[in-house]
C-alpha positions in Angstrom: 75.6 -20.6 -138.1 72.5 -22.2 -139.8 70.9 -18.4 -139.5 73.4 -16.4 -141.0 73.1 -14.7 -144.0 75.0 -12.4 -146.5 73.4 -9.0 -144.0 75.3 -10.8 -140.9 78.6 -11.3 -142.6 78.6 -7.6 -144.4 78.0 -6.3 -141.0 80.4 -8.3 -139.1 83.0 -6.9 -142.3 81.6 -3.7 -141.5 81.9 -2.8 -137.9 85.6 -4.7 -138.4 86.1 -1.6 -140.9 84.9 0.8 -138.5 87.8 0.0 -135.9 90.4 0.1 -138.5 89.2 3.5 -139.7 89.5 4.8 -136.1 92.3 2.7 -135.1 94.2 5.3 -138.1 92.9 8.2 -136.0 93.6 6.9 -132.4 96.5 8.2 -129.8 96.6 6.0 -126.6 96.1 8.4 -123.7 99.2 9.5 -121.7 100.0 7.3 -119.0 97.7 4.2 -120.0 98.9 0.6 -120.2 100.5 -0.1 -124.0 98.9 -3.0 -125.7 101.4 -5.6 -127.2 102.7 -5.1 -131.1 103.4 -7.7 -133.6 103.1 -11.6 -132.9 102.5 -12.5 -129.6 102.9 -16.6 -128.8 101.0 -17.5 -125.9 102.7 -20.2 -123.5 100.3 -23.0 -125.1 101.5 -22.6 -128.2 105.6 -22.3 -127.7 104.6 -25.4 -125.3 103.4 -27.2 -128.5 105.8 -25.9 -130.5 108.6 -27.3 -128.5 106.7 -31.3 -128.5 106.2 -30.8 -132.0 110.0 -30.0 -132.6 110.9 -33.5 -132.7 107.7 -35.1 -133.5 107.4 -33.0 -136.6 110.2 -30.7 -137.4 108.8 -29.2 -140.9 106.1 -28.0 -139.8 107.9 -25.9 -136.9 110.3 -24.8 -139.4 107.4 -23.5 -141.6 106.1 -21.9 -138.9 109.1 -19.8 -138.2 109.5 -19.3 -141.8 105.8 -17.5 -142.1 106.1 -15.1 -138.8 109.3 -14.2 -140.0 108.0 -13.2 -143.5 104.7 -11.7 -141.6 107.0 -9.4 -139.1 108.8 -8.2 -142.3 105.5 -6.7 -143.8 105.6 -2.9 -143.7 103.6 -1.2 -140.6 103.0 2.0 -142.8 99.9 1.0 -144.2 97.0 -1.2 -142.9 98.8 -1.6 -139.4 97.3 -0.3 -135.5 95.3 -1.2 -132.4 92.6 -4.3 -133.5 90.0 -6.3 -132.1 92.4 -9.2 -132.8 89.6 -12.4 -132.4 87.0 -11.4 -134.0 85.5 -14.9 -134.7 82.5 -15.3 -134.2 82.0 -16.6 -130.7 83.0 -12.9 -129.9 79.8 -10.7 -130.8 76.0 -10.8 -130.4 73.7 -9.9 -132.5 70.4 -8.9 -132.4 67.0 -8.9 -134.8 68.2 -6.3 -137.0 71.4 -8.2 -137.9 73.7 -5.6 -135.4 76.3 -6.5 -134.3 77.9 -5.8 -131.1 82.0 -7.4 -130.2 82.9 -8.0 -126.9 86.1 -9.7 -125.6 88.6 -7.6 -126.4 91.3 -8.6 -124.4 93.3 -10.0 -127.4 93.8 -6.3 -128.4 97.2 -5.2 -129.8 98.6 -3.4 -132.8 98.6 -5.6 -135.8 98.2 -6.0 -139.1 94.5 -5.1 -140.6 94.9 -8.3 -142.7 95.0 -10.1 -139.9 91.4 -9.5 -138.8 89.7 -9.9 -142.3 91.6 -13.6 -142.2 89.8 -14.4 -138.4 86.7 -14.4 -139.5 87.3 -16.4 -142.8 89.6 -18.9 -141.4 87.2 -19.7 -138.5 83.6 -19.3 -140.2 85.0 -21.6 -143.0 86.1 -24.4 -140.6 82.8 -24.3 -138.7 80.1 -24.3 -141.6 82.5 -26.7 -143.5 83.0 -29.1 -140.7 86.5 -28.9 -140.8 87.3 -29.7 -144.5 90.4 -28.3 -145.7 90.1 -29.9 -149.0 91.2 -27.3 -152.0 89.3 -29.2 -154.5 85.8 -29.3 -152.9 82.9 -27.1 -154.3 81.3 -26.3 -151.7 83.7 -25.4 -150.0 85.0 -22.8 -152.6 81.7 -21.7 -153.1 81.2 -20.7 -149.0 84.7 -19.0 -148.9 83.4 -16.5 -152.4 80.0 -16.2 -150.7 81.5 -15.2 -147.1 84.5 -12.9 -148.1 82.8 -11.2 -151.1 80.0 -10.4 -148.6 82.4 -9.5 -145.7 84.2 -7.2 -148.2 81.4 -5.4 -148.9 80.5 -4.2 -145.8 84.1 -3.7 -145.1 84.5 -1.0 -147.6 81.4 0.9 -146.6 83.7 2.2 -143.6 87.4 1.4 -144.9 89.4 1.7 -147.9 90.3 -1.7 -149.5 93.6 -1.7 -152.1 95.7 -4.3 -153.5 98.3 -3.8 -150.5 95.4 -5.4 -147.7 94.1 -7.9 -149.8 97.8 -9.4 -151.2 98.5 -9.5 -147.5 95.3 -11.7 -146.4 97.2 -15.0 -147.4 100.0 -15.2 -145.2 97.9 -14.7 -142.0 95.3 -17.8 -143.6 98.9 -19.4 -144.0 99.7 -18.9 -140.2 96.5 -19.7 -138.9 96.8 -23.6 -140.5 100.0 -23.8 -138.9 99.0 -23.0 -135.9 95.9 -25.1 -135.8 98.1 -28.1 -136.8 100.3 -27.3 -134.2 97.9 -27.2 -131.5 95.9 -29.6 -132.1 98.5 -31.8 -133.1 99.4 -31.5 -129.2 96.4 -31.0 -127.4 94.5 -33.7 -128.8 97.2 -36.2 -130.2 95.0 -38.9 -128.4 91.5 -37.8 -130.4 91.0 -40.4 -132.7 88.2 -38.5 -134.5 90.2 -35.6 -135.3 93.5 -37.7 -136.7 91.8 -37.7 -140.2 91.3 -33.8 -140.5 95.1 -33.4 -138.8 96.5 -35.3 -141.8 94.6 -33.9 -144.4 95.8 -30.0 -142.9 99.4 -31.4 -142.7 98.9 -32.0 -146.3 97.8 -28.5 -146.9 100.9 -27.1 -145.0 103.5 -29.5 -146.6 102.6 -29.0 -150.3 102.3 -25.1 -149.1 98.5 -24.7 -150.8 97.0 -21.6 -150.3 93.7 -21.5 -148.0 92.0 -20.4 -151.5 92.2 -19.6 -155.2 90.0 -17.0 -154.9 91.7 -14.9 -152.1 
């Protein structure tokens, strides 16, 4: 992460704008196998979900309370066949800045919003070592950097409106559930993460949005 720079991140927002303009355009071929739709919970996470039940009701109530609100977002607009993990452990890249996905076995037909939220969410935890504080500058300052550079390369290939972008919280929303709820589970006996798993319970209890500027 120390090498990227604002060419990287508008050409990871761009080739993730090339998909959904074809993704518009694309008919799955008779007789092939149908990718899933909507919000698929892997066995993991409904695993966690039921030890958090009683360890930590609210949250899993929250949880329920965002996918509901999520499924209930119109599939007219901004909605098809996406990557669907398009972090960045899932592309190479070569001198020119290119960039080339791979691992697309999370495929499915989802909301466009969801994929400009992945890289976000994920680039924002790394290079700020986990820090889910609102108030910290730097903080802010990588989240304007990163998006406004993603969007740009976005829009060379698709058309941004209000619609997408109004829709980018809620799945920011979702994915700090989640993460709680995981790792709430999975590494319950970490000591070194406890600190960051309170501070992100925080976030999800007083219902703060992953940023002010999104």
């Amino acid at each position: 992460m120390e090498d990227w720079n604002p060419q990287l991140i508008q050409n990871w927002g761009k080739i993730t704008g090339e998909i959904h303009q074809l993704t518009r355009q694309y008919s799955p071929p008779l007789g092939s196998n149908s990718r899933p739709s909507g919000i698929v919970e892997s066995n993991q996470l409904l695993n966690s979900i039921n030890v958090l039940q009683e360890q930590d009701p609210y949250v899993v109530k929250q949880y329920y309370t965002v996918k509901k609100q999520i499924e209930e977002l119109s599939k007219n607009n901004h909605y098809g066949l996406i990557h669907n993990d398009n972090h960045h452990g899932n592309f190479r890249v070569d001198r020119e800045w290119k960039i080339t996905l791979f691992d697309f076995d999370e495929c499915a037909y989802f909301w466009f919003a969801n994929e400009l939220s992945i890289p976000l969410y994920d680039a924002t935890m790394d290079k700020c070592r986990l820090e889910v504080s609102r108030n910290n500058p730097i903080r802010s300052e990588y989240i304007k950097e990163f998006f406004t550079s993603f969007i740009e390369g976005y829009s060379q290939k698709y058309t941004v409106d209000d619609g997408l972008l109004k829709q980018i919280p809620i799945f920011l929303k979702i994915r700090d559930i989640t993460r709680y709820i995981l790792m709430k589970d999975m590494f319950r006996d970490n000591e070194g993460l406890q600190q960051h798993l309170i501070e992100l319970r925080k976030t999800i209890e007083n219902e703060l949005p992953f940023s002010e500027i999104i």
